[in-house]
N, C-alpha and C positions, 0 to 999 in steps of 0.2 A: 504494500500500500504506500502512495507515496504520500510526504509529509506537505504540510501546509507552503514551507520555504521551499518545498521542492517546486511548486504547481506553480509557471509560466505566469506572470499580467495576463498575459493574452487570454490563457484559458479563464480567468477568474474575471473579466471584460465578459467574454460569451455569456458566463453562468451569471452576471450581473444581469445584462440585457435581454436573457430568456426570461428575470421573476420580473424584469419592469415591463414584456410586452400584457397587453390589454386582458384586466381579467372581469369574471366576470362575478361583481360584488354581493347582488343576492336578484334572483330573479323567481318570477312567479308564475305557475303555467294554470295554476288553480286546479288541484290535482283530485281535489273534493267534493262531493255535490253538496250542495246546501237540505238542509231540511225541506222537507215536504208534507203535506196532505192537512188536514183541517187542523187549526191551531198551531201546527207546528212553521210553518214559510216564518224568517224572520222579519219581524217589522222593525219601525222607531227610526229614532235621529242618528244610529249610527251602527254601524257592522264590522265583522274584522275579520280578515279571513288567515290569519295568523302570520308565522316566519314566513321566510321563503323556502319555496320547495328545490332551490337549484342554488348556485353559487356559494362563496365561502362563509357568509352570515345566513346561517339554514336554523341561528339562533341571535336574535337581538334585534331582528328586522318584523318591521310591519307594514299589512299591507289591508286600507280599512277606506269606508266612505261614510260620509256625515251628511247630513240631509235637515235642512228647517224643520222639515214637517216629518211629525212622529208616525204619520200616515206611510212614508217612505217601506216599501216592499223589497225585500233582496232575494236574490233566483241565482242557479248557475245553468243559464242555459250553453248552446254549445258554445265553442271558442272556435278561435279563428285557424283550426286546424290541430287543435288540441280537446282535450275531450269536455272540459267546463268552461266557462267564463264567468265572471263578476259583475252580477248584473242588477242595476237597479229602478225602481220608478218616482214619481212624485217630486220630480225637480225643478228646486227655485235658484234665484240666481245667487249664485257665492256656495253652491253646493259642490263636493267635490271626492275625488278620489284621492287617498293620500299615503306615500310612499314614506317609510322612514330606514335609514341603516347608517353607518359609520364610517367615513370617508379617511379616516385616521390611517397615514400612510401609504394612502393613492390621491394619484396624482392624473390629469386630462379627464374628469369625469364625465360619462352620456348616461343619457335614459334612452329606450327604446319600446315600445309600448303598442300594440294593439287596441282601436276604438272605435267603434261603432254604434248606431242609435237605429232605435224604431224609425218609423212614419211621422209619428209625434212627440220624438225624444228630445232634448234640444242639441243645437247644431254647433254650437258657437261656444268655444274653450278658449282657456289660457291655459301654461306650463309656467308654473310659479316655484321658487324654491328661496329654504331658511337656511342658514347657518348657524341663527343664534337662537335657536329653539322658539323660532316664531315671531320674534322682537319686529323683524325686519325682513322684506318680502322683496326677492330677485325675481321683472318678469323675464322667461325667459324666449314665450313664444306665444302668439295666440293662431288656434288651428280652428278647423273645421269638419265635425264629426261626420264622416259617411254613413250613408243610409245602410243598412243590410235588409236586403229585402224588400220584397215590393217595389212598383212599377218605377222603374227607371234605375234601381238601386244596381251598385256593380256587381254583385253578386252576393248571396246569402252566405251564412257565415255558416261554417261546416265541421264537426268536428274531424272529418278525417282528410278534408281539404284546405291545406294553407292559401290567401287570397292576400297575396305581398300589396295591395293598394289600402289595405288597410291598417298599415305599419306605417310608424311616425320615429322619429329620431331626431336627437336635440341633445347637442354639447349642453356642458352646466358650464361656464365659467365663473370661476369663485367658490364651486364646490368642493374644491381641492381639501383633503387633510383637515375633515369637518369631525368632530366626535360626536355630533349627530347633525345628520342631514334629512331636511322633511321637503319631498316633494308634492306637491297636487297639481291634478289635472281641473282645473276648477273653472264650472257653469257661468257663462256668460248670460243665460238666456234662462226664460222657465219652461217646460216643456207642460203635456198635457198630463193629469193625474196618472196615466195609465201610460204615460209617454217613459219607453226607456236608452237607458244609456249602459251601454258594457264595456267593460274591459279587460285584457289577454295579454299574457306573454308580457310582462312587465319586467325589464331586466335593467337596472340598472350597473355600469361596469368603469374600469379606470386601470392606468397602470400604475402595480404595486411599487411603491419607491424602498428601492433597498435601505435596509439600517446604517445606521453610521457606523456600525462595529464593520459592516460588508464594505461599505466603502475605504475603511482602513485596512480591510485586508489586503484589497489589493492594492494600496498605497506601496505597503508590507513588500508583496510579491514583486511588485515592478521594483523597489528600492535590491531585494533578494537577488534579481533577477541582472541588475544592471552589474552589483557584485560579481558576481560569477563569469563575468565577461569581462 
């Protein structure tokens, strides 16, 4: 085995810049269906559909929506080529979906996110995000929710068919190295009581920035390295 002074700059460069390319931080495919049948669909101002099922925070992450009205209904119908989505109704405006995890040591951070709405869902979002637990509110996009479904719609949303037109993507700048970061996809518009809005595939991702103990290592090796020649 060879020892730490043995191992090249060179090589310990590579092994730096394979842990800083892009990972992915906690993402959500919504892997559960939500309760059903009389009494049981979850209603109220707010739902959570817990950690994430994918990425390296599969513990400490959440992923929930809040709604005005306690009347607000939550469903997993299908996804956008995955088997559920997070779906909800009764939306007013400033209602939203809302992402949280820990940016602590990554660095270029993006969201990536699936979304789509009924016939009467509302159409009209914004991509907002905190740093400082809420204090203070970065916009970072305002989109426009495609229909699924129904006349004119690009196509319906399928569990066993991915449809890439209803995938959104959006750099965070300033979400760098946050120890907690809180995203929402948040309602411009009100939609109708029965009007819904879903979402899939929520993946938030960044490159891990090596420790400073890794960066002196290979300070170490390259100083090692120059020695021996």
């Amino acid at each position: 085995m060879k020892s730490i002074a043995s191992l090249t700059a060179g090589a310990i460069a590579v092994a730096l810049v394979s842990a800083a390319d892009g990972a992915m931080i906690a993402g959500w495919s919504i892997t559960t269906a939500f309760p059903t049948g009389t009494g049981n669909v979850p209603t109220g101002n707010t739902y959570s559909v817990g950690a994430a099922d994918q990425g390296d925070q599969t513990a400490g992450s959440t992923l929930s929506s809040y709604h005005l009205l306690a009347a607000a209904t939550y469903t997993s119908p299908a996804g956008n080529g995955s088997q559920y989505a997070f779906s909800s109704n009764n939306w007013s405006i400033g209602d939203y979906y809302e992402a949280r995890v820990s940016t602590s040591n990554y660095a270029n951070i993006s969201v990536s996110w699936d979304q789509a709405r009924s016939s009467t869902g509302p159409a009209s979002f914004e991509l907002i995000f905190s740093v400082d637990g809420g204090q203070s509110w970065i916009n970072a996009a305002t989109y426009t929710v495609l229909q699924s479904g129904g006349g004119g719609a690009p196509g319906t949303w399928s569990s066993t068919t991915y449809n890439a037109i209803y995938t959104n993507n959006q750099a965070l700048a300033g979400a760098d190295n946050a120890s907690e970061l809180i995203i929402r996809f948040r309602s411009l518009a009100t939609g109708a009581a029965t009007g819904s809005n879903r979402i899939d595939n929520v993946v938030i991702s960044g490159d891990l920035v090596p420790a400073p103990g890794a960066v002196a290592l290979l300070a170490v090796a390259g100083l090692a390295s120059r020695r021996r020649r």
